[in-house]
C-alpha positions as CSV (number, residue, x, y, z in Angstrom):
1,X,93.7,11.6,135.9
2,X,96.5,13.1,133.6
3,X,96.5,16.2,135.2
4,X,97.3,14.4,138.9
5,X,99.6,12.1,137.3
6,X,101.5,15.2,135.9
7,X,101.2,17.0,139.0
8,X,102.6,13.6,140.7
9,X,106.0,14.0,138.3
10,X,106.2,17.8,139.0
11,X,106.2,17.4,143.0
12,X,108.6,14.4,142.7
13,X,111.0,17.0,141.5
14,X,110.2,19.8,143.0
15,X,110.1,18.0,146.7
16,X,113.7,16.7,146.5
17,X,115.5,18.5,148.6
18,X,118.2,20.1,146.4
19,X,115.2,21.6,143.5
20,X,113.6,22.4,147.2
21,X,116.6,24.1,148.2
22,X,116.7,26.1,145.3
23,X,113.2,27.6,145.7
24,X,114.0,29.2,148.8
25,X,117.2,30.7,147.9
26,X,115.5,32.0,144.7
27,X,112.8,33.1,146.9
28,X,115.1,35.0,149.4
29,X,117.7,36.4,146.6
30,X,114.2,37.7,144.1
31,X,112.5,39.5,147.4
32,X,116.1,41.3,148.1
33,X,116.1,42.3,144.9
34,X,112.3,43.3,144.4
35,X,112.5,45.6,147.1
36,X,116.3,47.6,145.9
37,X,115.1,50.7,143.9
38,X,115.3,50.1,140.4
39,X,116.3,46.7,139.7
40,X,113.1,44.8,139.1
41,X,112.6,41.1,138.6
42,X,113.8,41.2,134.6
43,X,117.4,42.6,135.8
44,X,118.1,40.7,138.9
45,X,116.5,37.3,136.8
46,X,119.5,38.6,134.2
47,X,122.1,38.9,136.6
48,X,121.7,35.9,138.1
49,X,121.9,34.0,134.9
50,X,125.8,33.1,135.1
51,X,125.5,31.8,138.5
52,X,123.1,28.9,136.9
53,X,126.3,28.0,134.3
54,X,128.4,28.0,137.3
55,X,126.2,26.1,139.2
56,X,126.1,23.3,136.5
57,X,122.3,23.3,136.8
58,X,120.0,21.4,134.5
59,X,117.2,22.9,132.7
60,X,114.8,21.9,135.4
61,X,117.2,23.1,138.1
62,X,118.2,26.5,136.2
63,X,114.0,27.1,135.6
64,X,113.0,26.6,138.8
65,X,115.7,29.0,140.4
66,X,114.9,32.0,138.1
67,X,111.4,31.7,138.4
68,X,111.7,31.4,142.1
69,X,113.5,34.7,142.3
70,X,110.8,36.2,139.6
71,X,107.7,35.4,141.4
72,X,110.2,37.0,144.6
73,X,110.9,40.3,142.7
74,X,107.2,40.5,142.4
75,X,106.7,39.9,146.2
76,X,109.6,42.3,147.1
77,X,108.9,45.3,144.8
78,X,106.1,46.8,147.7
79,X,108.5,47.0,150.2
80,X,109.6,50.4,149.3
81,X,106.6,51.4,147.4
82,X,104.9,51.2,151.0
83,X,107.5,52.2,153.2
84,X,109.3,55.1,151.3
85,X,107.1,55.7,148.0
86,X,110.1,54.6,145.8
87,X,108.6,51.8,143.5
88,X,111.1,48.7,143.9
89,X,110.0,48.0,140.2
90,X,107.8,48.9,137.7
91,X,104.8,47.0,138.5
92,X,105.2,47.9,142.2
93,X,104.4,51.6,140.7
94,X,100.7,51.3,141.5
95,X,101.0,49.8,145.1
96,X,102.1,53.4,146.2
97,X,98.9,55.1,145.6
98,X,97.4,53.6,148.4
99,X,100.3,52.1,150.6
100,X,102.0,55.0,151.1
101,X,99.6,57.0,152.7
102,X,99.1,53.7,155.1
103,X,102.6,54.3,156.1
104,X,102.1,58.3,156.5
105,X,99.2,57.4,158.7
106,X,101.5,54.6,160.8
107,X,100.0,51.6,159.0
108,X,103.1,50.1,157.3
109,X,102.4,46.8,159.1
110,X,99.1,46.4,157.6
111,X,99.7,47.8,154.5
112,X,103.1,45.0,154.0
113,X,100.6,42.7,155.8
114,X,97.6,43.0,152.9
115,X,100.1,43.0,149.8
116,X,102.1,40.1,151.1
117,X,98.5,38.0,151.4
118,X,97.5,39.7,147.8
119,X,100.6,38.5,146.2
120,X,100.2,35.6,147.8
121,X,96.7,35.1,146.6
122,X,97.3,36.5,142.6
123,X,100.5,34.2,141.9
124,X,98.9,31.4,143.6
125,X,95.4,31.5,141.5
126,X,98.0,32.6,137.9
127,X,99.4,29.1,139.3
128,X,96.4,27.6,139.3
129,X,95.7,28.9,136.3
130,X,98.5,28.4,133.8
131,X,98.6,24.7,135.4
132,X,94.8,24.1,134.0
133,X,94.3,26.4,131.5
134,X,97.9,27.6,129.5
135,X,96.6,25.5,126.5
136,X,93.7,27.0,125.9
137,X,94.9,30.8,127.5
138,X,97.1,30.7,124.6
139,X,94.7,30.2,121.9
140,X,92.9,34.1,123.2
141,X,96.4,36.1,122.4
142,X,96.0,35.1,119.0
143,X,93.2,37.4,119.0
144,X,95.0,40.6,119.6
145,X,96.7,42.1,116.9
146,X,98.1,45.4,116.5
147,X,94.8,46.9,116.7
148,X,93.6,45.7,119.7
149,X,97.1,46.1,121.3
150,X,97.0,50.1,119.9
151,X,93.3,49.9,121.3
152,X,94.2,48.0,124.8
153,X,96.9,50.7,125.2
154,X,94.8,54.0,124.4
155,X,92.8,52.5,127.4
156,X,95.4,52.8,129.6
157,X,96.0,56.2,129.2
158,X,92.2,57.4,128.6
159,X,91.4,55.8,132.1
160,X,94.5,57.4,134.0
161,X,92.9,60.8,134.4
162,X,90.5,59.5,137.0
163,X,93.2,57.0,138.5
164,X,96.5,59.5,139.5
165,X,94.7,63.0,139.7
166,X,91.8,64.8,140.2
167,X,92.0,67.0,137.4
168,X,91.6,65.2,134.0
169,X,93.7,68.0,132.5
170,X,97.0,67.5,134.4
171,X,96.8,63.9,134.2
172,X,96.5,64.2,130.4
173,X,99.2,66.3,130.4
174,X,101.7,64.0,132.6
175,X,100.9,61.2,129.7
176,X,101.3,63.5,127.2
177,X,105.2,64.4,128.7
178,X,105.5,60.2,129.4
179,X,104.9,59.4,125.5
180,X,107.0,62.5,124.4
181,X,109.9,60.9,126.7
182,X,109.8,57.6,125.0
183,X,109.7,58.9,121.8
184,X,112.9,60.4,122.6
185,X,116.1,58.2,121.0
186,X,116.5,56.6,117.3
187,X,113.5,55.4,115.5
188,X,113.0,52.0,114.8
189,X,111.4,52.5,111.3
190,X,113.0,55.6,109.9
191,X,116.8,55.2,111.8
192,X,116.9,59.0,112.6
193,X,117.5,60.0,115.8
194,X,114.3,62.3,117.5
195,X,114.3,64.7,120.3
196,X,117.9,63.6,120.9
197,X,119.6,67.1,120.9
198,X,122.1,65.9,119.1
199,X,123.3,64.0,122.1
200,X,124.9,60.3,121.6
201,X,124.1,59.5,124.7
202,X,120.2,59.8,124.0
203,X,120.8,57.8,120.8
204,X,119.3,54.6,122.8
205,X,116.5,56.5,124.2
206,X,115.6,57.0,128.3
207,X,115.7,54.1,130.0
208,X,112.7,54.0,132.2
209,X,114.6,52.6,135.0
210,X,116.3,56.0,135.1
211,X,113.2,57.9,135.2
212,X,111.2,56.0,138.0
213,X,114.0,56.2,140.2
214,X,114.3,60.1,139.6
215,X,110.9,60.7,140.0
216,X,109.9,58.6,143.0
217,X,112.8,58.1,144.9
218,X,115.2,61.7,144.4
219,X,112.5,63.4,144.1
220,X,111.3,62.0,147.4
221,X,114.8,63.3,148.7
222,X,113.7,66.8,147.5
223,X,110.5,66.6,149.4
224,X,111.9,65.9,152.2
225,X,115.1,67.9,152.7
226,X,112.3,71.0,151.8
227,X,109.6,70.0,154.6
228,X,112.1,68.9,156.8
229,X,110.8,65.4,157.4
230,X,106.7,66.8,157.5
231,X,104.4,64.5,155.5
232,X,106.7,61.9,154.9
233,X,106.5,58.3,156.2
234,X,110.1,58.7,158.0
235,X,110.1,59.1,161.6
236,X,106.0,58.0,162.0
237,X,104.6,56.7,165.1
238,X,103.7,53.4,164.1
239,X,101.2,51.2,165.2
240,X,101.3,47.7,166.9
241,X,102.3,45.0,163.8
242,X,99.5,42.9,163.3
243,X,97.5,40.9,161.1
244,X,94.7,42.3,160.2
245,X,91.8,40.1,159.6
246,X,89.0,42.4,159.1
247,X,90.5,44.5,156.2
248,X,92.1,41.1,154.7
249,X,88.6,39.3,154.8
250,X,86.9,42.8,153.0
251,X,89.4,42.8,150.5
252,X,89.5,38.9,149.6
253,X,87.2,39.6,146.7
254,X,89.0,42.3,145.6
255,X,92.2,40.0,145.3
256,X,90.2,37.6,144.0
257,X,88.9,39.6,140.7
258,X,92.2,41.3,140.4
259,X,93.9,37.6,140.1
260,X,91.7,37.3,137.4
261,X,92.0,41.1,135.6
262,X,96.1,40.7,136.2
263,X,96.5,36.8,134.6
264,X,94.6,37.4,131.6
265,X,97.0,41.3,131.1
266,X,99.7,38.5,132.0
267,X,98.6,36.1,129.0
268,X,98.3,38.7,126.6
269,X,102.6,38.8,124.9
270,X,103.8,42.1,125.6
271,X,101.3,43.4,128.0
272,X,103.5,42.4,131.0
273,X,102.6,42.9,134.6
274,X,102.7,46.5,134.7
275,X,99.5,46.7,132.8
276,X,98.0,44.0,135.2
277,X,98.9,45.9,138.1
278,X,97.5,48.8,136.2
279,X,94.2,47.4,135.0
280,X,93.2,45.6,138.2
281,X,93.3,49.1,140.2
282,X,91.8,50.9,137.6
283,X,88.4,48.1,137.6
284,X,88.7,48.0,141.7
285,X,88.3,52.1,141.6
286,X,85.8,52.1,138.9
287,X,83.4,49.3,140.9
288,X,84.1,51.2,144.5
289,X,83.6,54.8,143.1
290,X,84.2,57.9,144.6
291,X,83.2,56.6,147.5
292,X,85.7,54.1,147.9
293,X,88.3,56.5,148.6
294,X,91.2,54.8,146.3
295,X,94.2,57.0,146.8
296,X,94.0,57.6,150.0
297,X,95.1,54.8,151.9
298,X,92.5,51.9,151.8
299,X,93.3,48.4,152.0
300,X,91.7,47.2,148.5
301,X,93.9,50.0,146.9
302,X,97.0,47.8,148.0
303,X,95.6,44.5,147.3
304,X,94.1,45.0,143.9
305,X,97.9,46.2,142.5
306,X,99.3,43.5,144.5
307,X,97.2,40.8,143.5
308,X,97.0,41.6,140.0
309,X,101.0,41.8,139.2
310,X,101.5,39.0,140.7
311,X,99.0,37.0,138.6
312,X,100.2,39.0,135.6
313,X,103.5,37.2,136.3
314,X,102.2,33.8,136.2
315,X,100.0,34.8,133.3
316,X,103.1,35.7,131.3
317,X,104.4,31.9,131.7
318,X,101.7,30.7,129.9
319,X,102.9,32.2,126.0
320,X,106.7,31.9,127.2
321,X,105.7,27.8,127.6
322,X,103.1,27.3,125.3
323,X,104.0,29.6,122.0
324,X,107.6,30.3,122.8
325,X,106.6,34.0,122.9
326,X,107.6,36.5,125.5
327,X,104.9,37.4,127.8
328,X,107.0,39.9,129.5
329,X,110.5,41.4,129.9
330,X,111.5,39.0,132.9
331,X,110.0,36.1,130.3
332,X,111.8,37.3,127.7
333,X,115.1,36.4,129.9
334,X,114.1,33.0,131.2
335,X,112.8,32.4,127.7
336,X,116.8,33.4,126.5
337,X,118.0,30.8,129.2
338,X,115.7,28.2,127.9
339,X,117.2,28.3,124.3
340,X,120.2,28.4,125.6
341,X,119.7,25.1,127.5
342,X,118.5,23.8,124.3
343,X,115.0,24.0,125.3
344,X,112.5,25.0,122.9
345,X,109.3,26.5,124.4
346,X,106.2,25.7,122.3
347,X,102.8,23.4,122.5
348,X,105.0,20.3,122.0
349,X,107.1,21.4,125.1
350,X,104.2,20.0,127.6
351,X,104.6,16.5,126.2
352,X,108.2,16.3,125.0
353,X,109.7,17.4,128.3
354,X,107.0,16.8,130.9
355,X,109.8,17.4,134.1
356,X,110.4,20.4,133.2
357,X,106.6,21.9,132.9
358,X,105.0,20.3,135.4
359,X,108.1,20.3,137.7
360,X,108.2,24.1,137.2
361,X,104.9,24.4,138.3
362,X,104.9,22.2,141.1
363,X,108.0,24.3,142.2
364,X,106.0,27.3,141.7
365,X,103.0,26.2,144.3
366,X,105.9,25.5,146.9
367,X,107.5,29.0,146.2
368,X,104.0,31.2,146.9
369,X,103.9,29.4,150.1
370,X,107.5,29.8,151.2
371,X,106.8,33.5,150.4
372,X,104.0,34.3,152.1
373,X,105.6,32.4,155.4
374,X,108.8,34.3,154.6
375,X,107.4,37.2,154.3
376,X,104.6,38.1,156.5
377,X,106.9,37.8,159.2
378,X,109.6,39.6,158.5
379,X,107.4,42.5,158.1
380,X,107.9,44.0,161.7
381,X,111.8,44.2,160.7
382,X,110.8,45.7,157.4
383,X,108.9,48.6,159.1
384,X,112.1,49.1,161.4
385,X,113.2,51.0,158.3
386,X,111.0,53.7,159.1
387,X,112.1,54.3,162.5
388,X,116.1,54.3,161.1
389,X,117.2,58.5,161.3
390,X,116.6,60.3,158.5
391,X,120.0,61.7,158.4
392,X,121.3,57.9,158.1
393,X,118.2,56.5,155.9
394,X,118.4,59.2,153.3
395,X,121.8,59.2,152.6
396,X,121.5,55.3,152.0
397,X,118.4,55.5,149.5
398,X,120.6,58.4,147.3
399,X,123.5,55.6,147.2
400,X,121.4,52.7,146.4
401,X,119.6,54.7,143.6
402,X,122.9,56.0,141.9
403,X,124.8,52.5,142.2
404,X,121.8,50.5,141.2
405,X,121.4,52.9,137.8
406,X,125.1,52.6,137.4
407,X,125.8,49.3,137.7
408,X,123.0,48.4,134.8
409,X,124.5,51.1,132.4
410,X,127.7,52.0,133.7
411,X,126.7,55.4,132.5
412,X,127.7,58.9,134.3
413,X,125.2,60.1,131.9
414,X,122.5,58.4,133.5
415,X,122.8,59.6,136.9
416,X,122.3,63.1,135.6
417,X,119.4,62.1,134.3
418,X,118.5,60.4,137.3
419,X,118.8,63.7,139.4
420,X,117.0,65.5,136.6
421,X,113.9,63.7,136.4
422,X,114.0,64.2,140.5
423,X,113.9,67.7,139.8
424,X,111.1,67.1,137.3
425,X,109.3,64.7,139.9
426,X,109.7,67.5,142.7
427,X,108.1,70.3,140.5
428,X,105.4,68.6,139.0
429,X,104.1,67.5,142.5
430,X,104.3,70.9,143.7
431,X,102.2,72.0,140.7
432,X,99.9,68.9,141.7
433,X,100.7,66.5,138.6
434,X,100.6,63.3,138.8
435,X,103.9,61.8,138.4
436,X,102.2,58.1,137.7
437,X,101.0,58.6,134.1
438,X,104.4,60.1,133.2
439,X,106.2,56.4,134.1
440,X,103.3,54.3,132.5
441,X,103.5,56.9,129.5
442,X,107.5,56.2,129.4
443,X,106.7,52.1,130.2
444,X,103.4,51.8,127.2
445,X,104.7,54.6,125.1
446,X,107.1,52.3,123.1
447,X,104.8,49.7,122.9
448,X,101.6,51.5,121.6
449,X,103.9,53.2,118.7
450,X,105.0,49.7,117.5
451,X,101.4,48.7,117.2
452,X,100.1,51.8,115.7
453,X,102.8,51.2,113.1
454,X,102.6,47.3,112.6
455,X,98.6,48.5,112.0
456,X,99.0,50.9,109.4
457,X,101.9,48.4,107.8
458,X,99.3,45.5,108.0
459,X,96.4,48.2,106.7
460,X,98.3,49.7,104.0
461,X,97.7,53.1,106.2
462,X,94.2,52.5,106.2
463,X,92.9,53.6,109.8
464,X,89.9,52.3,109.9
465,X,91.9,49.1,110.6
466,X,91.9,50.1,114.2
467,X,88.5,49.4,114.2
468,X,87.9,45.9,112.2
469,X,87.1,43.7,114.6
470,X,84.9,44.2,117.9
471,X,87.4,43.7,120.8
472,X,89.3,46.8,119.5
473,X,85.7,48.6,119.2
474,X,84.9,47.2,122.6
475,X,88.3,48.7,123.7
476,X,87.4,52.1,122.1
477,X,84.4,52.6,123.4
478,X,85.3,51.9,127.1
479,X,88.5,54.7,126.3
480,X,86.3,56.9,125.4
481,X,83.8,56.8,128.7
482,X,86.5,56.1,130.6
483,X,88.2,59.5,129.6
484,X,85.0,61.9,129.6
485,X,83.3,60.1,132.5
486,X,84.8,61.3,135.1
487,X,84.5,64.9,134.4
488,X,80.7,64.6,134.7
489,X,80.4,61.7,137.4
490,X,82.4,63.7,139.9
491,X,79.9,66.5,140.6
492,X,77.4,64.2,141.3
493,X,79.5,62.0,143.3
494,X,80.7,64.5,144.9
495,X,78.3,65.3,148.4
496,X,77.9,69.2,148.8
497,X,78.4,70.4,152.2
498,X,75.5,70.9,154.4
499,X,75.7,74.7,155.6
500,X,75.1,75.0,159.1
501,X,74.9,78.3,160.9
């Protein structure tokens, strides 16, 4: 009966029409800006920041706006993963595996189609979820520590050999280049500079922004100026736009166990939903196989990303609301915005200020249906953008990629990184490397050295403290047979040809 009565206070607020108002327009703004190369939902949620001052919004207001244009982001970010294999964000990474090659083979509609439902379905259930559970979701991030974080990230890149490539080797080597990149700028601990050159402008490290835009989208550029067009999605036949309700219906377990894969990664502080998106393709491949035929255009390959960023992002909510921690670099914004409406996020929060949880999450319900309406039909003009000349299309993505990199850093510097790491991107494909494990080794990389070092600080450098306690063994262990595997699976999964005469 409490929970209704909340619920009763949240849609009170979040059905008047000016908080209503607001969820569209957040919901419009967040899937323009999910689907522009490079920006991401933590940007645009940061650059939309002054207009809730200027709009003299209340707390309420000023939540429910930003986290209408967050849980947009999410939905926006496939657009151009599908359509031109240029990530819109970084959690949209993983939708390209699989959507792209829908689009090569002139099945843009469905693929937009699938990942708009998937979305749909993940940040609905993460709703769902942080509604009935956030209390009690909070108490399990208490049980990582460093070690389970170092553990939970070793997983990550153990398991991407038989995710990106086909060739355990190359794929080790791509994360190898992705952690050597992050390591690059001053470090944290020591305060001397590494793999900088010398160079000032390195001092700060690589922002990864810089390098997923290089490698997907100018290196995509490269590709095509060199094949002239040939295997590309540009210029495709398409087919008929439709729904399609076979491959939907097939999938809808799929989204439903990547929901649940992508709002617990979302729970976890830190993990964010890149490693959602991540983790929920990775489990959907491992329980389909080799036969599944993951990486080549199937629809579970779109919805599993789809649906598990997406519940990542309303899995974050939960330790932004309930322990005032981060769960995420969009959360770490709203979070910012919270303190600085002298709102302070924490288990008293849910019963101090009711209005603003519970009409947050009412507002949140209302936004996953305005975006799957908004959407699903505006797909057959998204897919228009195949059909635009490539002499007028490619010329555009080049100028959004250098003005969106510019206008976050206001760095000439940056742009000739940009166009180096499309030269990288462009080579390493041609010598078959996966390009993936680079960006999550450049995203993680960071991340996995602060908890290797908080562990051997906690430990008193003592590594056997990366074993002491059994999720982090449990975490090991899978890393381990995730990594080796593959290497002796795939000749047995692998069908030899019949020879005929």
């Amino acid at each position: 009966m409490e929970l209704l009565s909340n619920l009763a206070i949240g849609f009170d607020i979040a059905l008047s029409p000016f908080t209503l108002m607001l969820a569209v327009f957040g919901c419009f703004i967040g899937t323009i800006i999910g689907a522009l190369p490079g920006l991401g939902p933590s940007n645009g949620v940061a650059i939309l920041i002054p207009l809730t001052f200027s709009m003299g919004l209340d707390a309420t207001s000023a939540l429910v706006l930003m986290t209408a244009v967050y849980y947009g982001a999410m939905y926006g970010g496939r657009i151009s993963s599908i359509l031109l294999n240029i990530p819109g964000d970084e959690p949209a990474l993983m939708t390209t595996l699989d959507g792209y090659p829908m689009a090569k083979a002139g099945r843009a509609g469905d693929a937009l189609v699938i990942s708009g439902v998937a979305s749909f379905v993940g940040a609905f259930l993460a709703t769902i979820g942080l509604m009935l559970l956030a209390p009690m979701l909070a108490q399990v991030a208490f049980l990582f520590g460093p070690a389970e974080y170092f553990a939970l990230y070793l997983l990550a890149f153990a398991t991407l050999g038989g995710l990106a490539s086909n060739n355990q080797a190359k794929a080790a080597i791509a994360s190898c280049i992705g952690l050597g990149i992050a390591m690059i700028g001053v470090d944290n601990n020591s305060g001397m500079p590494r793999l900088t050159g010398g160079n000032l402008h390195l001092f700060d490290g690589i922002d990864f922004l810089v390098a997923i835009v290089g490698l997907f989208a100018i290196a995509e550029v490269f590709f095509f100026i060199e094949s002239h067009g040939k295997n590309t999605s540009i210029g495709v036949k398409l087919e008929k736009v439709t729904v399609p309700v076979k491959e939907i219906v097939g999938s809808s377990v799929t989204m439903l166990r990547s929901s649940v894969v992508g709002f617990i990664a979302g729970v976890l502080p830190g993990a964010g939903a890149s490693l959602g998106s991540f983790l929920s393709y990775m489990s959907e491949k491992s329980i389909a196989g080799e036969k599944g035929g993951f990486g080549t255009g199937v629809a579970k390959g779109v919805a599993a990303p789809e649906a598990g960023n997406n519940a990542a992002a309303g899995g974050a909510l939960v330790p932004m609301l309930t322990l005032g921690v981060p769960g995420s670099g969009t959360t770490a914004v709203l979070l910012a915005l919270l303190m600085t409406l002298n709102i302070t996020p924490g288990p008293t929060l849910f019963t101090e200020r009711p209005e603003v949880v519970w009409g947050l999450i009412a507002s949140l319900l209302i936004a996953n249906f305005v975006l799957l309406l908004m959407n699903v039909p505006m797909v057959k003009i998204f897919v228009k953008i195949l059909s635009v000349p490539a002499w007028v299309l490619l010329p555009g993505v080049t100028m959004v990629s250098f003005v969106g990199i510019y206008s976050l850093s206001g760095s000439y510097f940056d742009l000739l990184l940009m166009v180096l790491f499309g030269v990288l991107g462009w080579v390493l494909r041609k010598l078959d490397v996966p390009t993936v494990p680079i960006i999550l080794g450049i995203l993680l990389g960071g991340h996995m050295e602060d908890a290797l070092r908080r562990a051997m600080v906690l430990s008193d450098g003592d590594w056997t403290y990366l074993f002491s306690s059994g999720i982090a063994i449990g975490l090991w262990a899978v890393a381990v047979v995730g990594f080796v595997a593959p290497m002796f699976l795939r000749r047995f999964l692998t069908k030899p040809q019949r020879i005929t005469d």
